[in-house]
N, C-alpha and C positions, 0 to 999 in steps of 0.2 A: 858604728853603723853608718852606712856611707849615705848622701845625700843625691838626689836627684831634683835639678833646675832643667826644664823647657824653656827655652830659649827662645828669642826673633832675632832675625838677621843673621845669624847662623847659615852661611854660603857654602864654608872651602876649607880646605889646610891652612890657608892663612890666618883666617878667624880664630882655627882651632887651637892653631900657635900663638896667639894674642892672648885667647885667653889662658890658657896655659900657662904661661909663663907669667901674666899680671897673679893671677890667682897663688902661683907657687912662693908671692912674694909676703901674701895674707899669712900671718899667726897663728895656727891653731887652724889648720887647711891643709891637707896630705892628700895622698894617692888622687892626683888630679887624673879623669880624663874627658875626651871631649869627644862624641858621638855625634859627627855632623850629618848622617841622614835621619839620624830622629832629631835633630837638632836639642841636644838635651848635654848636658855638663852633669859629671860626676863625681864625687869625692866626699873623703870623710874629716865631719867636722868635731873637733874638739865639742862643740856647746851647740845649742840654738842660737846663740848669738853670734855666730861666725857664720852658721847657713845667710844671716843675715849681711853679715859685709860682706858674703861671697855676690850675694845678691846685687849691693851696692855697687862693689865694683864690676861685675859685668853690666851694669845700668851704664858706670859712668863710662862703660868701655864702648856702648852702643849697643850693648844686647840684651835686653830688661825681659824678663820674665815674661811667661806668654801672657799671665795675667794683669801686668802692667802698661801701660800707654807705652806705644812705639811712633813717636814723634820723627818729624822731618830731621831733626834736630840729632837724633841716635840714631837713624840711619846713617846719615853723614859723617857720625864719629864709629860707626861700625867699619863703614867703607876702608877709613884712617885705621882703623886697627886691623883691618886684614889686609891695606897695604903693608903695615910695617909687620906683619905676622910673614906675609912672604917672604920681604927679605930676611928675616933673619932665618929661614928657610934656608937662605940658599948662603 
């Protein structure tokens, strides 16, 4: 059953390629995808406890759940992952 996360800081294709590619590195986390005008990440999790580190790491990636605190502090590491989401775009 596939999982749906709403997301903050969620911008562009670079974002979208950050997470993407951090997430396809998670255990027990498949069919990654990422919906940047609903700002919302989708994929199917092995357990509840992997919606759980999926969660983690888009926190630590800058992109924390809509219901979690969006500090100055994840903007700034969102920004950093949708710079390096660009490049490996290109």
């Amino acid at each position: 059953m596939m999982a749906t996360i709403e997301i903050q800081n969620l911008n562009c294709g670079g974002c979208a390629n950050s997470i993407k590619k951090n997430l396809e590195k998670l255990e027990g986390v498949s069919k990654i995808q990422v919906n940047v005008e609903k700002s919302e990440v989708m994929f199917e999790p092995a357990s509840e406890l992997h919606v759980e580190k999926a969660k983690e790491s888009l926190k630590g990636l800058g992109y924390p759940a809509i219901d979690d605190a969006n500090s100055i502090s994840s903007k700034a590491r969102s920004y950093m992952s949708c710079a390096t989401g660009r490049l490996l775009q290109h």
